[in-house]
C-alpha positions, 0 to 999 in steps of 0.5 A: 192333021198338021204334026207339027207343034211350035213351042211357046213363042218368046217375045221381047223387044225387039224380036223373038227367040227362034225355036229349035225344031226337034224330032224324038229320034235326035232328043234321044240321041242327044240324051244318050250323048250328053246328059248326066246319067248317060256320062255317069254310065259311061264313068262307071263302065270304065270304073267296072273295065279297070277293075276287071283289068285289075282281077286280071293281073292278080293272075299274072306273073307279079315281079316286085323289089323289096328291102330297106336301104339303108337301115341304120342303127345306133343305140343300147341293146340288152345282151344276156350274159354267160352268167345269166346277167343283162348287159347293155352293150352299144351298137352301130350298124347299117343292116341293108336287104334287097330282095327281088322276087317273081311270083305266080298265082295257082287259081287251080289249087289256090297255092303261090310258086316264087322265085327270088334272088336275096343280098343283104349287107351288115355294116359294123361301124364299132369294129369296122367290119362289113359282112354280106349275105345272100340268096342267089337263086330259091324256088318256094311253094305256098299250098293251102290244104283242106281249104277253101280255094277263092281263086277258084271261085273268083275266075268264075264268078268275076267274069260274069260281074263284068259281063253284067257290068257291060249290060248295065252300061247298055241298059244305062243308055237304054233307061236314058233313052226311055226317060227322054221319051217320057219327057219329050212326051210331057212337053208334048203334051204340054205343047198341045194343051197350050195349043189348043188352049190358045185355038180355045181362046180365040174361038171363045172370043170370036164366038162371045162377040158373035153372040152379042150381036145375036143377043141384040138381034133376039136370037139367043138368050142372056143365058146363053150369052153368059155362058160363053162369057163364061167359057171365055173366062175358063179359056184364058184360066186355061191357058196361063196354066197350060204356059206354066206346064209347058214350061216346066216340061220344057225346063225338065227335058233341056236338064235332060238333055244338058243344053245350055245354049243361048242367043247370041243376039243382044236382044235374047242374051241368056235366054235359051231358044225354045223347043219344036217338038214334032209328033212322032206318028210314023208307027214302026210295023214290026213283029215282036216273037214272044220266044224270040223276046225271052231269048234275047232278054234271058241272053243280054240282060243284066238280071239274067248274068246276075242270075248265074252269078247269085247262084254261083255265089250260093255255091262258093259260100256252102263249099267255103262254110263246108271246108272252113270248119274241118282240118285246114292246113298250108304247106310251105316249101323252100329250096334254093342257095345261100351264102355268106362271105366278107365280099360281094362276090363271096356270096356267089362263089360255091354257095350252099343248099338251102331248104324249108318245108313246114306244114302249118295246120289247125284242126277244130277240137271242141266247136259247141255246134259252131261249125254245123251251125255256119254250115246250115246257115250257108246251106239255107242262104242257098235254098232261099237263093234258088228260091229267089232267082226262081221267083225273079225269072219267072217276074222277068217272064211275065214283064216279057210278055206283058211289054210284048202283047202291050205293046201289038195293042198301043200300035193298034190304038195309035191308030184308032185315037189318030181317025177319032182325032180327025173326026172329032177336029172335022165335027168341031169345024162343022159344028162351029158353022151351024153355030154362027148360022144360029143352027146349034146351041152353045151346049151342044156346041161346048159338047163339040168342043171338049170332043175335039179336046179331048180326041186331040189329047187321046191321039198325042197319049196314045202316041206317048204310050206306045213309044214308052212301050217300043223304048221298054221293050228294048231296054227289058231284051237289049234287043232291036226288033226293027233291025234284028240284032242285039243292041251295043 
């Protein structure tokens, strides 16, 4: 049969639009590169890579300058006198810091080393006289102790966010993909049932004038006349319907699709040019392996990072429940040199040593259960994460195997809907001969007519299904099966 289906023809004055002849192959070409969802993937993804970038760099060396300049003073301030009494005393200074540091996180044991570089300037505008300060050189360390390392945790866990970010990127096309083969099949559909809609309505026609004439020759009954009235009546209800559904189907796939072109002529300005869908009958033969399709969907999926990524996360949060409630402590370190003098470069000749160190600590006394309590409950949340990524792998499995053997039987069904279509279109041609030779009945002829119908219809959603299958089957593994390699 011909596999071709022209689109509602749009007629005004003066001419028609020319339809735009589309296979599924571009439709879902031009969704993956033009729609909405595909250009809000395409954002996110980005969104996703600059955050990553920005993980990044937490661990690299970070250089910043920090001070205030100037920071000017004039006021009353209260000083303690010798004797015990507050005297109010005015003051008018500039107090001027500069501080340039370069800093370095230490993911292994969750600490910070610093070297920084200090100048501070004091300006006494009452007894005009200038004072400076500074740090020449200092090396610090700031080192947690007993305590929950996240940089640890963040190094594994956040490449694994970004490489199911990825996935989701490609899954994202993949969905766009499977939602344009949806759509291009609606319309479709919609397509054929206005067609055969309109091949119903001219048949009932010339068949309803055929038999009038038979009427008056006394070869059928007024009944029989009727019911062919009847069916011409049923014809011309069917198609008003059947161009309002193509319509709408043709509306949904150009939203899809974000196409908004026009005629250029003045006859069809602001009128879109309607769609020619071809049928996509050419079933590609290829084999699906079951352990193959596991393996790709378990390798490239999304869910399968997340996976991972759930269950290191159950893990980081029993550790950090587990060290948060003992001894928790931060040494703090600081050596370098200082000086002070009435000029700038005072500060740098012969400065002294200068040196810190302070271990800050906190030990929980007295908690009432709190800490054996968050412990537990972090230890639970683990438990029903194994639980749940258990319960999903083996779902995901069953999705796999479903998609797989669906798919093998939609193939074998393209093919059988496809000979019963053309049987029942050569029966119909027959049968419609016997009827004008007054050798078939109208019952048996409507018979023939909703036999072809519904072949016809069988055919195209047999066709439907098993593209629906063959574009799920690539989103649930990632995989193309046709050319062996992992989709990017």
């Amino acid at each position: 049969m011909q596999l071709t289906l022209l689109v509602l023809v749009i007629a005004v004055a003066g001419g028609a639009a020319q339809p735009l002849k589309l296979t599924l192959g571009e439709v879902v070409t031009i969704a993956r590169e033009q729609s909405i969802a595909s250009k809000q993937a395409i954002t996110q993804q980005k969104t996703n890579y600059w955050k990553y970038r920005s993980f990044l760099a937490d661990f690299r060396p970070q250089l910043s300058l920090d001070g205030s300049l100037p920071s000017f003073t004039r006021s009353f301030v209260q000083v303690v006198q010798p004797d015990g009494t507050i005297a109010f005393q005015p003051v008018s200074n500039n107090n001027s810091l500069l501080n340039l540091s370069l800093s370095q996180n230490i993911p292994f044991t969750g600490g910070s080393i610093y070297v920084q570089q200090q100048f501070q300037r004091f300006d006494d505008f009452l007894n005009r006289r200038t004072l400076y300060n500074g740090i020449p050189f200092a090396i610090g360390l700031s080192q947690p102790l007993f305590r929950f390392n996240l940089m640890k945790w963040d190094r594994r866990t956040e490449p694994l966010r970004y490489a199911e970010s990825n996935q989701q990127y490609i899954e994202a096309l993949e969905q766009v993909a499977l939602d344009a083969t949806s759509l291009y099949f609606d319309l479709l559909v919609a397509q054929v049932n206005l067609q055969i809609a309109e091949t119903n309505r001219a048949n009932n026609d010339t068949l309803y004038t055929i038999a009038r004439h038979k009427l008056e020759l006394g070869k059928i009954s007024r009944n029989d006349l009727l019911q062919l009235q009847l069916s011409v009546l049923n014809a011309r209800k069917d198609l008003a319907s059947a161009r309002q559904t193509a319509e709408v189907a043709s509306l949904k796939l150009r939203t899809l699709m974000n196409r908004r072109e026009e005629e250029n002529g003045p006859a069809m300005a602001g009128r879109p040019r309607p769609f020619e869908l071809v049928i996509p009958t050419e079933v590609r033969d290829f084999t699906v392996d079951l352990q193959l399709a596991l393996k790709q969907a378990f390798s490239n999926r999304s869910d399968a990072i997340a996976f991972r990524r759930k269950l290191l996360e159950a893990e980081r949060d029993m550790e950090k429940a587990r060290k948060e409630n003992g001894l928790n402590a931060t040494l703090n370190a600081d050596f370098g040199l200082t000086n002070r003098g009435n000029r700038p470069g005072d500060v740098y000749v012969r400065p002294q040593d200068r040196q810190f160190v302070e271990i800050q600590f906190t030990v929980p006394v007295m908690t009432w259960g709190r800490a054996r309590a968050r412990t537990e409950t972090a230890r639970a949340n683990q438990e029903l994460t194994l639980q749940t990524v258990e319960q999903a792998k083996r779902t995901f499995e069953q999705q796999i195997y479903t998609q797989v053997t669906l798919l093998d039987m939609l193939r074998q069904q393209v093919k059988l809907t496809a000979e019963a279509d053309q049987i029942a279109q050569s029966r119909y041609q027959i049968a419609q001969e016997r009827f004008k030779l007054s050798d078939l009945t109208v019952t048996d002829l409507g018979i023939a007519i909703q036999d072809k119908d519904r072949a016809r219809r069988d055919a195209i959603l047999a066709l439907r299904d098993y593209w629906q299958a063959y574009y799920t089957l690539r989103l649930l593994t990632l995989y193309d099966f046709e050319a062996g390699h992992k989709i990017q």
